[in-house]
ZANU-817081 format. One line per 2 residues: number of its first residue (from 1); their letters; for each residue x, y, z of N, C-alpha, C. Coordinates in Angstrom, 2 decimals, decimal comma. Layout:
BEGIN
NUM) A) X Y Z X Y Z X Y Z  ... $
***
This chain:
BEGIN
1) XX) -30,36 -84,97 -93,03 -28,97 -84,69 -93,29 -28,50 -83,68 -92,26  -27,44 -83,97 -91,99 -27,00 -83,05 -90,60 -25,94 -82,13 -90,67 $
3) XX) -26,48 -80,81 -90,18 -25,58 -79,56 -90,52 -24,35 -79,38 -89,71  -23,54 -79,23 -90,23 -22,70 -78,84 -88,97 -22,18 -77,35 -88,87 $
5) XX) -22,12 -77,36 -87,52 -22,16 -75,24 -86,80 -20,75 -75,08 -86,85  -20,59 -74,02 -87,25 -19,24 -73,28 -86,99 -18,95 -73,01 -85,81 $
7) XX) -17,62 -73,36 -85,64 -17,18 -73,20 -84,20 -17,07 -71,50 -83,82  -17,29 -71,58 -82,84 -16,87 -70,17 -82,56 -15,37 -69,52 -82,17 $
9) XX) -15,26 -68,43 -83,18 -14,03 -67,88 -83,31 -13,99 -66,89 -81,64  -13,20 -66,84 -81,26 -12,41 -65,65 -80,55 -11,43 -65,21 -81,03 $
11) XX) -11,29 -63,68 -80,64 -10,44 -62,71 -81,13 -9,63 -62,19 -79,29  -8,55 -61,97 -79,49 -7,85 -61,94 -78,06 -7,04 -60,65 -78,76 $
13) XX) -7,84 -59,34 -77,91 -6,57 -57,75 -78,38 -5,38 -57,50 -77,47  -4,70 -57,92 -78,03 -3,36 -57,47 -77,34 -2,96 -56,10 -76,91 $
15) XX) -3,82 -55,06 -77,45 -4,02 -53,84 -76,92 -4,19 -53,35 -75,80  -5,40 -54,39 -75,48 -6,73 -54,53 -74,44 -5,78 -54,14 -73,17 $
17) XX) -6,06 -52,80 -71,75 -5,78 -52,61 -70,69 -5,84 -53,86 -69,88  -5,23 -54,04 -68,89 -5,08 -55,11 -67,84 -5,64 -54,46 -66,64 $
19) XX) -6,49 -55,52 -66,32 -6,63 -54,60 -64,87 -6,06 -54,43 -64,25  -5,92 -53,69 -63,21 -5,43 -52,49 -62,15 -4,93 -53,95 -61,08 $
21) XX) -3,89 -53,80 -60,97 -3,08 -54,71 -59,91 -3,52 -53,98 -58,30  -3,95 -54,71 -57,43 -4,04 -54,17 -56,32 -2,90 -53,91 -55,57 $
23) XX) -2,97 -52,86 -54,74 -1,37 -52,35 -54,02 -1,26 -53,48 -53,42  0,07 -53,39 -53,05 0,59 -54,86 -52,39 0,28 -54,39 -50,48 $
25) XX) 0,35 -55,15 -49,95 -0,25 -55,28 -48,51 1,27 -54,00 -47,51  2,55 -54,37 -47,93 3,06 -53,30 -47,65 2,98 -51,85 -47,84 $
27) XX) 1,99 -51,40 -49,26 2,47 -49,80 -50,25 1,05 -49,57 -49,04  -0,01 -50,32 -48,82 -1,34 -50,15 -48,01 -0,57 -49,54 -46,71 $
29) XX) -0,23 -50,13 -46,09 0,46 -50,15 -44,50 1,13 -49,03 -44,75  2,28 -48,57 -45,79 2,95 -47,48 -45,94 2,32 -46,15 -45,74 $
31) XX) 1,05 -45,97 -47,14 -0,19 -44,96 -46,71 -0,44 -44,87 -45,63  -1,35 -45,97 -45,55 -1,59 -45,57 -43,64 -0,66 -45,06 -42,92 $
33) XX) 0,09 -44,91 -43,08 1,26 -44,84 -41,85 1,73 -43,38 -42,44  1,80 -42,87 -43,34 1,79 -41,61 -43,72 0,73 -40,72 -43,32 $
35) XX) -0,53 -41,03 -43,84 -1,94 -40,47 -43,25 -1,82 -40,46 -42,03  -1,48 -41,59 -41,05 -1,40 -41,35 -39,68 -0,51 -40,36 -39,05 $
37) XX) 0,53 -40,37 -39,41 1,14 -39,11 -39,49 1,47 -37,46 -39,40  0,26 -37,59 -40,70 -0,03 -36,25 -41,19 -0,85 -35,62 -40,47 $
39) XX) -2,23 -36,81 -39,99 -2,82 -36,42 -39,14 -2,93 -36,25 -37,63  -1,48 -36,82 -36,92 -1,20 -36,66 -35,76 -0,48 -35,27 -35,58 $
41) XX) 0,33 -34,55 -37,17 1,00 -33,10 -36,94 -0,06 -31,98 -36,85  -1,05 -32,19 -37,89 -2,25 -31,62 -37,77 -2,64 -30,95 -36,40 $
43) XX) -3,11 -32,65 -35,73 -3,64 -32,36 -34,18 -2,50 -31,61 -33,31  -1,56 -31,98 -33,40 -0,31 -31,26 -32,85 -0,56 -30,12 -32,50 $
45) XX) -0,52 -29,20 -34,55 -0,33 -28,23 -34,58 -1,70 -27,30 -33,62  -2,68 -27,66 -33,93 -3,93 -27,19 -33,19 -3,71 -27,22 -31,65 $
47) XX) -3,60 -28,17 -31,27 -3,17 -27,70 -30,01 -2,21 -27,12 -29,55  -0,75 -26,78 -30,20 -0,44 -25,71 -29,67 -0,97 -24,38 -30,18 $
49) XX) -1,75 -24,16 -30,98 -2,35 -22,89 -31,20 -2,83 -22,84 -29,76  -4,00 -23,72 -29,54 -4,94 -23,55 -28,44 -3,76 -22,96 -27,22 $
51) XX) -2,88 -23,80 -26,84 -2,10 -23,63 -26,01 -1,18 -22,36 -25,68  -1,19 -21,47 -27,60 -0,70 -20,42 -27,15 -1,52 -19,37 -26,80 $
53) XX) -3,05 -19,38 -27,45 -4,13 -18,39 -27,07 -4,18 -18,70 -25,38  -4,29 -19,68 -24,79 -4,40 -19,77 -23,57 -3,51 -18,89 -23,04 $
55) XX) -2,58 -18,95 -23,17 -1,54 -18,25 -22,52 -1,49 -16,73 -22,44  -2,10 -16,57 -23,81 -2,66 -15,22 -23,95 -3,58 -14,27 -22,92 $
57) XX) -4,41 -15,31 -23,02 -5,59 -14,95 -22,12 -5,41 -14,79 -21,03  -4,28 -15,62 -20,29 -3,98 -15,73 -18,73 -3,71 -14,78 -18,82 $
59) XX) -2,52 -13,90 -19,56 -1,86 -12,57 -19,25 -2,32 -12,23 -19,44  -3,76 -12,06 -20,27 -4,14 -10,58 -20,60 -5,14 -10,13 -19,51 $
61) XX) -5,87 -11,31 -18,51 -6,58 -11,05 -17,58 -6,22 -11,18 -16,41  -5,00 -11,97 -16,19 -4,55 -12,49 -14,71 -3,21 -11,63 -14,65 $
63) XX) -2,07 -11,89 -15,26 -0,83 -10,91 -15,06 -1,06 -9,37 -15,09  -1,68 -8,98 -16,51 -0,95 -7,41 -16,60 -1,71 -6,59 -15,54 $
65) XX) -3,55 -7,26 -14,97 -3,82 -6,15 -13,90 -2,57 -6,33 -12,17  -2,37 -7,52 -12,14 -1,10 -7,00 -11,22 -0,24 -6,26 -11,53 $
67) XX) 0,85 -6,24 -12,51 1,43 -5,70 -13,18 1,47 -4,18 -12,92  -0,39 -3,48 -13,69 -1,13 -2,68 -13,51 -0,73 -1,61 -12,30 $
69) XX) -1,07 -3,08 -11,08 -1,17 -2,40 -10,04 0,27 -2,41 -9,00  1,07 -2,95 -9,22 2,13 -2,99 -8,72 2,78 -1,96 -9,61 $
71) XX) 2,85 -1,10 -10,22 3,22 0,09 -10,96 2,91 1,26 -10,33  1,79 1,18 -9,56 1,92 2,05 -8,93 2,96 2,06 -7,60 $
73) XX) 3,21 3,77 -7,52 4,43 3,52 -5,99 4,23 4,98 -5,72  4,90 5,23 -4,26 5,25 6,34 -3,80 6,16 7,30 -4,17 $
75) XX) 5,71 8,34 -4,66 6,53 9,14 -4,80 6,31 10,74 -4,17  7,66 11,31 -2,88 7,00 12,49 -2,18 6,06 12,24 -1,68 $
77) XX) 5,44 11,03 -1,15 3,79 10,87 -0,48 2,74 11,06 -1,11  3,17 10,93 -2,63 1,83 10,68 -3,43 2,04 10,01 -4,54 $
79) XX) 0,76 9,21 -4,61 0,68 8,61 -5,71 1,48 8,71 -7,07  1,75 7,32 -7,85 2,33 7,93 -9,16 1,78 6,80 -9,81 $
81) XX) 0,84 6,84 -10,42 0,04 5,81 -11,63 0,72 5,64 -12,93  0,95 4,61 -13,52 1,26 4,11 -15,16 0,14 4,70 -15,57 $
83) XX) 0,59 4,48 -16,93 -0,03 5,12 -18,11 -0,98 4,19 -18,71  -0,95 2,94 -18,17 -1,83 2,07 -18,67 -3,21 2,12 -18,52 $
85) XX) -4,56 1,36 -19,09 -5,55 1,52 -18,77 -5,99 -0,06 -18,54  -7,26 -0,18 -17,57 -7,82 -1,20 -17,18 -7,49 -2,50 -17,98 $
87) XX) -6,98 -3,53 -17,92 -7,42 -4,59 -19,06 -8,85 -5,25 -19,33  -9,77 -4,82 -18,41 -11,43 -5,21 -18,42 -11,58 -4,41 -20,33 $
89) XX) -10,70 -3,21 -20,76 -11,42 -3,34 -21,82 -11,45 -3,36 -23,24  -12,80 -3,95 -24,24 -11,90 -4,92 -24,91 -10,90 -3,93 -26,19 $
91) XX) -10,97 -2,77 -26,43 -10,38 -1,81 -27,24 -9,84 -0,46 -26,61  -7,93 -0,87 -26,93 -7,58 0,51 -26,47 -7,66 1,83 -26,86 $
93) XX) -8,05 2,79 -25,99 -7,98 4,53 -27,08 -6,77 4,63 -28,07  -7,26 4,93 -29,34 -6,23 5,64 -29,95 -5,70 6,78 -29,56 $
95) XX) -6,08 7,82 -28,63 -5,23 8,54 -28,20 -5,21 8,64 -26,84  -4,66 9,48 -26,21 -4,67 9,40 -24,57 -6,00 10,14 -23,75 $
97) XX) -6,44 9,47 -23,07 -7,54 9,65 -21,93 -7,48 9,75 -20,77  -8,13 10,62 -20,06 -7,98 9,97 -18,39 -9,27 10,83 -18,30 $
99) XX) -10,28 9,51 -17,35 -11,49 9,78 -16,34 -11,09 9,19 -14,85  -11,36 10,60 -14,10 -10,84 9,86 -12,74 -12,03 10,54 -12,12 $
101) XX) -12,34 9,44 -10,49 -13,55 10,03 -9,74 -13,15 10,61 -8,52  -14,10 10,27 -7,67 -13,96 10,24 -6,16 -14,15 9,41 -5,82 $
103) XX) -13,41 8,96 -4,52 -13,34 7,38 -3,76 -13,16 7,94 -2,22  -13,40 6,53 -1,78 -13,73 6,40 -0,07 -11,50 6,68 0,04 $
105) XX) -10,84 6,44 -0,77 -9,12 6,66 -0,72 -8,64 8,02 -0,45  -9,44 8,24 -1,45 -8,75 10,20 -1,52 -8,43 10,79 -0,46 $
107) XX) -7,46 11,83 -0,29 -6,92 12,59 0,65 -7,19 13,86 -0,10  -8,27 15,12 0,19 -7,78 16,36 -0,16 -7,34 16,84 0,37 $
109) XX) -6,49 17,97 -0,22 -5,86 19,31 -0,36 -6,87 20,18 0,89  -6,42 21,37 1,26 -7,67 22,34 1,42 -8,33 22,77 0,29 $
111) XX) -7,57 22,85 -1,16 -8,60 23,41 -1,83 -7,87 22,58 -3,28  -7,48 22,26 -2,96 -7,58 20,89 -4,77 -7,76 19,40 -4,17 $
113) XX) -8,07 18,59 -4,93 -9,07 17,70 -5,30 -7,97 16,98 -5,40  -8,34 15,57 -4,92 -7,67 14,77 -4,88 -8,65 13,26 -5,73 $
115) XX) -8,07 12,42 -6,38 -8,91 11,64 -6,97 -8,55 10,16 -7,09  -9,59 9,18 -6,65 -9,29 7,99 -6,17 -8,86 7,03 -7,33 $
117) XX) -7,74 6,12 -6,99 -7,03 5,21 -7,67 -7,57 3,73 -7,43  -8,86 3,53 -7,12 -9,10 2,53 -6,78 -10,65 2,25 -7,46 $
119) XX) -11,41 3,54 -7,85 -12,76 3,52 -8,39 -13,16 3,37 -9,72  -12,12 2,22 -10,36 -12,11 2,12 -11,51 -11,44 3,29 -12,46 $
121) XX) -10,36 3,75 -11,97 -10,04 5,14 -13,11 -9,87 4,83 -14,75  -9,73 5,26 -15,28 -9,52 5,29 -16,93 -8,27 6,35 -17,16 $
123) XX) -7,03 5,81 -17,11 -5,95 6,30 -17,26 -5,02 6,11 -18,10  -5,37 6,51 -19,68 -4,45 5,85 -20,40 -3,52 7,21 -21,48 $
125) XX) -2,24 6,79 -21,37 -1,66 7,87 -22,11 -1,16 9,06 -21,35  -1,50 9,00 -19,61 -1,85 10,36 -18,90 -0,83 9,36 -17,67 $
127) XX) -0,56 10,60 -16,65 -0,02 9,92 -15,17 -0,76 11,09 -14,17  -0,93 10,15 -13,63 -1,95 10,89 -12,42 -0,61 10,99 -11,06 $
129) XX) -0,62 12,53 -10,69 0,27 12,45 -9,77 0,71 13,32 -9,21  0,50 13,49 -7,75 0,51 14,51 -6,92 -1,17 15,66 -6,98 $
131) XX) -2,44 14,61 -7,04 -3,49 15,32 -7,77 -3,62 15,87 -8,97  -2,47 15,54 -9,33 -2,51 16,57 -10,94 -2,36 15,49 -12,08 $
133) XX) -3,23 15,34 -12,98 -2,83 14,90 -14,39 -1,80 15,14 -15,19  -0,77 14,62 -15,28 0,17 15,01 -15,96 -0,05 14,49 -17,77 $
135) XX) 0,02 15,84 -18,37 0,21 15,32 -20,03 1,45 15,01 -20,63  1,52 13,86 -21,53 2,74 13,07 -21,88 3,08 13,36 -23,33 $
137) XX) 1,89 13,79 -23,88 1,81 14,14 -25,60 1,12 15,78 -25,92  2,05 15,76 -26,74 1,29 17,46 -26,99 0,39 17,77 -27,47 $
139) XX) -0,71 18,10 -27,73 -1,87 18,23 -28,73 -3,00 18,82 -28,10  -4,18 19,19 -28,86 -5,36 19,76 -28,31 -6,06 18,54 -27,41 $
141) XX) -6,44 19,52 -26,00 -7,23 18,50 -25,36 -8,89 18,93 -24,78  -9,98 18,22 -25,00 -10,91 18,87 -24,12 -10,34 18,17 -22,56 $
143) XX) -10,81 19,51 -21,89 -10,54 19,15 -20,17 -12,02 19,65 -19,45  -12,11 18,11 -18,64 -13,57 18,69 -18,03 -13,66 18,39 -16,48 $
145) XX) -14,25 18,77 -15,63 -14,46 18,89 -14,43 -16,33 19,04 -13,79  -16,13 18,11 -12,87 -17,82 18,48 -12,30 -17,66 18,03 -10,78 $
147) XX) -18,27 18,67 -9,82 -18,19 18,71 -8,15 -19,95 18,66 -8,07  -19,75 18,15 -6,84 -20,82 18,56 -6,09 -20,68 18,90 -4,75 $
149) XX) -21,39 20,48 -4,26 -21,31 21,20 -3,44 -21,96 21,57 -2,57  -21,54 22,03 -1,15 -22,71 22,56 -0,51 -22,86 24,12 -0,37 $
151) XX) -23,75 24,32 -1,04 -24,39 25,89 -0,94 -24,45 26,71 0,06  -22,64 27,10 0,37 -22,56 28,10 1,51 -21,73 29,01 1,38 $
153) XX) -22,06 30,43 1,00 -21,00 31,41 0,87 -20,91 31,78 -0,52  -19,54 31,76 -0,58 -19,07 32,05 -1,85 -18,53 30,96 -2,48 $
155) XX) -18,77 29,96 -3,50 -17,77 28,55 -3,89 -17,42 28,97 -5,02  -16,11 28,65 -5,48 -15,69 28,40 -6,72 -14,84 27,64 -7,59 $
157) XX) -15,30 27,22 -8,61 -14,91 25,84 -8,93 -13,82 26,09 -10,13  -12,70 25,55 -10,23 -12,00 25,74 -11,09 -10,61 24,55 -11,52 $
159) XX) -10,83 24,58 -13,03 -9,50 23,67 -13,44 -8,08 24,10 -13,93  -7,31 24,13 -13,06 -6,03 25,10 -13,17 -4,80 24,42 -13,80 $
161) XX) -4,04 25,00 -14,58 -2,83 24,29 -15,15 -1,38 24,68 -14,39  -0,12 24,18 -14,09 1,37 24,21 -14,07 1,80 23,78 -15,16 $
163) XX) 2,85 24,74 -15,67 3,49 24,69 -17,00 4,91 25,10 -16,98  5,53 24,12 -17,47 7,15 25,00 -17,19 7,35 26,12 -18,12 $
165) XX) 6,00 26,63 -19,21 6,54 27,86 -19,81 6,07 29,21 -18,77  5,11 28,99 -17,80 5,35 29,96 -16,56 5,63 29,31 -15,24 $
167) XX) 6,73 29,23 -15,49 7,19 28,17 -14,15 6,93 29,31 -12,74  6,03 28,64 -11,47 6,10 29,45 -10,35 4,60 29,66 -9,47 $
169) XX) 3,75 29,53 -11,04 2,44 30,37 -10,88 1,56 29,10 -11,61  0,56 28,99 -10,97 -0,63 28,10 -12,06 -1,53 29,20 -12,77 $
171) XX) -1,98 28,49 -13,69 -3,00 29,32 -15,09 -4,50 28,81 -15,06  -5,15 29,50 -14,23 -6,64 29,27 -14,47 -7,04 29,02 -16,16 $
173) XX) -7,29 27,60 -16,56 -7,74 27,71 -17,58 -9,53 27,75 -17,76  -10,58 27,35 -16,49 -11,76 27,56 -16,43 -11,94 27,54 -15,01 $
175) XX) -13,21 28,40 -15,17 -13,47 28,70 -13,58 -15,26 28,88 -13,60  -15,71 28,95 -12,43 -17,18 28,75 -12,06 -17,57 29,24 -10,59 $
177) XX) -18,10 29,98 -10,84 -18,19 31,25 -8,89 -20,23 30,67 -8,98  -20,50 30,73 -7,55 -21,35 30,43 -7,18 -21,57 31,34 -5,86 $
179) XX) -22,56 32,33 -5,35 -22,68 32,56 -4,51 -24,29 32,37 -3,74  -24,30 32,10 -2,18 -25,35 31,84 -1,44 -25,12 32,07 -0,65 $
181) XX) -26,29 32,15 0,41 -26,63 33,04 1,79 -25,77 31,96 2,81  -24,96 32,38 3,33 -24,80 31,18 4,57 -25,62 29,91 4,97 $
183) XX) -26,92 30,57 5,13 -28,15 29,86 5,61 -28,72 28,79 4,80  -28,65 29,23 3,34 -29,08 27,91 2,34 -29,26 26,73 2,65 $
185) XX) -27,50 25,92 2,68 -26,79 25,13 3,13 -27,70 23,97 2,15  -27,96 24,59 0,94 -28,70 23,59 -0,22 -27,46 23,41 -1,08 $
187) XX) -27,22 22,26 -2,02 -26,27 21,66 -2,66 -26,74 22,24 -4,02  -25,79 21,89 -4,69 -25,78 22,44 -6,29 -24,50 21,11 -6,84 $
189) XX) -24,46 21,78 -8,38 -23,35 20,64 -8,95 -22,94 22,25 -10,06  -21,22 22,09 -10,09 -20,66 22,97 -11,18 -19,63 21,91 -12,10 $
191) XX) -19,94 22,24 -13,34 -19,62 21,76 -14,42 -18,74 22,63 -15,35  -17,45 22,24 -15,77 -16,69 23,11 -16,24 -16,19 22,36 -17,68 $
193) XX) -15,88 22,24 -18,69 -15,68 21,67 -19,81 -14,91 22,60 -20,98  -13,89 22,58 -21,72 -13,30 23,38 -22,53 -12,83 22,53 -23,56 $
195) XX) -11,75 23,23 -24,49 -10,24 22,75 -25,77 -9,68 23,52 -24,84  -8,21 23,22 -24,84 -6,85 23,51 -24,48 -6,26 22,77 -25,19 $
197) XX) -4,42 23,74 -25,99 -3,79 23,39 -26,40 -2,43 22,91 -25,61  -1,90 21,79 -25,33 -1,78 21,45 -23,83 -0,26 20,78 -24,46 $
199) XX) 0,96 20,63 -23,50 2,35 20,61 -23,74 2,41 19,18 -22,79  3,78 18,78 -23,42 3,94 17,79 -22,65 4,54 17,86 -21,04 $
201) XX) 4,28 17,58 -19,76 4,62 17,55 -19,05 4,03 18,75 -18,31  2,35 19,51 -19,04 1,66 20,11 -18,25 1,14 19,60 -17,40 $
203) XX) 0,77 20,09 -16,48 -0,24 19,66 -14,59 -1,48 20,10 -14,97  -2,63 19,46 -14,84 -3,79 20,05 -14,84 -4,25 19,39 -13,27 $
205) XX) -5,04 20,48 -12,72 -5,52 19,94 -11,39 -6,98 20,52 -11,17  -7,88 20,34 -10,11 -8,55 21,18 -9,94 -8,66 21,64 -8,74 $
207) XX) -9,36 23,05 -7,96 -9,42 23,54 -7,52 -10,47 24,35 -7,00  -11,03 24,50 -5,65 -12,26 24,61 -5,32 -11,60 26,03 -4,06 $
209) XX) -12,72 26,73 -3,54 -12,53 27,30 -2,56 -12,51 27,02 -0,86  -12,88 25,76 -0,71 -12,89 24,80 0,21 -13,24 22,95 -0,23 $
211) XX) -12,69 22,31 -0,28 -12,96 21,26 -0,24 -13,54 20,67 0,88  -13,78 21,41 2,01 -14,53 20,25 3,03 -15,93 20,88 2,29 $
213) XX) -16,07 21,66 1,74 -18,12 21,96 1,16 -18,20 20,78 0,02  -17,15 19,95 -0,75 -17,60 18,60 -1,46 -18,05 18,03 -0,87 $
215) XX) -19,61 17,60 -1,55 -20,58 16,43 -0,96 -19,79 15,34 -1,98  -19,82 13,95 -1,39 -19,84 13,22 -2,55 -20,98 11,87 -1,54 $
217) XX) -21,49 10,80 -2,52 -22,36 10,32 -1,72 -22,17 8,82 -3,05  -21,71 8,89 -4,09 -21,28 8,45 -5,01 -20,22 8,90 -5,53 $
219) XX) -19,15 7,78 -6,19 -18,17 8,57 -6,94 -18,03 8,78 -7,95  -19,85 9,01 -8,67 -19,70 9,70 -10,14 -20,20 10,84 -9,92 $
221) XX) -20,50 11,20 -8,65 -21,02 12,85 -8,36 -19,69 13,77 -8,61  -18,63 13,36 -8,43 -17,68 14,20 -8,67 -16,46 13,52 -9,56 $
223) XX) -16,03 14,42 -10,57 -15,00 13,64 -11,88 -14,52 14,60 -12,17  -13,11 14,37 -13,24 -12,09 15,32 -13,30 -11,46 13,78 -14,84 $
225) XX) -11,17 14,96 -16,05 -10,78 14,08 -16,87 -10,34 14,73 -17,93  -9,73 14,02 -18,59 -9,40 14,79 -20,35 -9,23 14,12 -21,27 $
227) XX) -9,24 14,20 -22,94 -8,90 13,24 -23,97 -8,44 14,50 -24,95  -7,74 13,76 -25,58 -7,01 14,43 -26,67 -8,12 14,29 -27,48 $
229) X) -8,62 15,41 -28,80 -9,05 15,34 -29,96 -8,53 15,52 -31,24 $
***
């Protein structure tokens, strides 16, 4: 005798999510074309960054040392240096400095010191001019000085100020006496270093009892400098 099977029921939920319609071939092309976009302003933008650091760089290594040096000029037949310092370096002083040497340039005085504009000076905040350091800011400064000499007679080494509060006369602010036999004719080095409370538009210079007895043979044998503290 023969059974017969129940058919099979299905149930269909009208609830049931639909799948996800794929974007149509235009909304695709649209994206893209946005993304492409976004990512061409991107690149844009990066390269003009790059393009403005470049520019940077040119001036900061190629323009301002002309600049630098075309700042300097004649004035009265001597030198008159900006206040600027080297761009070789990579952090400026917070306050004002100047290290200056001796160079194959210099012209001395008979008895002050003249100091070369060409031996790498360190001049910042300060104007070098007429041999004399001129100060631009008021404040305490160490001031230092060192020669090298030849051992004949009487030498003496000294760093002297002009001030318009004694206008007329300079002010020994340090000094250094050395005496030897004529005959010596052996070298030595004097070193002078202090604080001074120093005005704007003081002269500091230095001053020797002959400048033709400076040996120099290098131009770190002899220096002349100051920094604010």
């Amino acid at each position: 005798m023969l059974k017969h099977e129940n058919p099979n029921v299905y149930v269909v939920d009208s609830h049931a999510n639909l799948p996800p319609i794929p974007p149509r071939l235009g909304q695709r092309q649209r994206r893209a074309g946005v993304a492409q976009t976004l990512l061409i302003l991107l690149v844009s933008v990066a390269l003009c960054g790059m393009t403005i650091e470049a520019c940077f760089i040119y001036r900061l290594y190629f323009l301002e040392p002309a600049a630098s040096a075309s700042s300097s000029k004649r004035t009265g037949g001597e030198d008159v240096t900006s206040t600027t310092i080297s761009p070789s370096y990579d952090m400026l002083p917070s306050k004002p400095v100047a290290h200056l040497t001796g160079g194959n340039d210099v012209v001395h005085g008979q008895e002050i010191l003249a100091w070369s504009m060409i031996a790498e000076p360190i001049l910042y905040g300060m104007v070098y001019m007429d041999r004399s350091l001129i100060i631009q800011k008021e404040g305490y400064y160490y001031v230092y000085s060192k020669v090298f000499f030849l051992e004949e007679g009487i030498f003496y080494h000294s760093v002297e100020m002009n001030t318009e509060k004694y206008p007329g006369k300079s002010m020994i602010l340090q000094r250094s006496r050395k005496y030897s036999s004529k005959q010596s004719k052996g070298r030595s080095n004097s070193y002078l270093g202090g604080v001074f409370h120093l005005y704007k538009d003081d002269a500091l210079f230095v001053k020797v009892s002959s400048t033709a007895k400076i040996q120099q043979h290098n131009s770190f044998e002899n220096y002349f400098g100051a920094y604010m503290i």
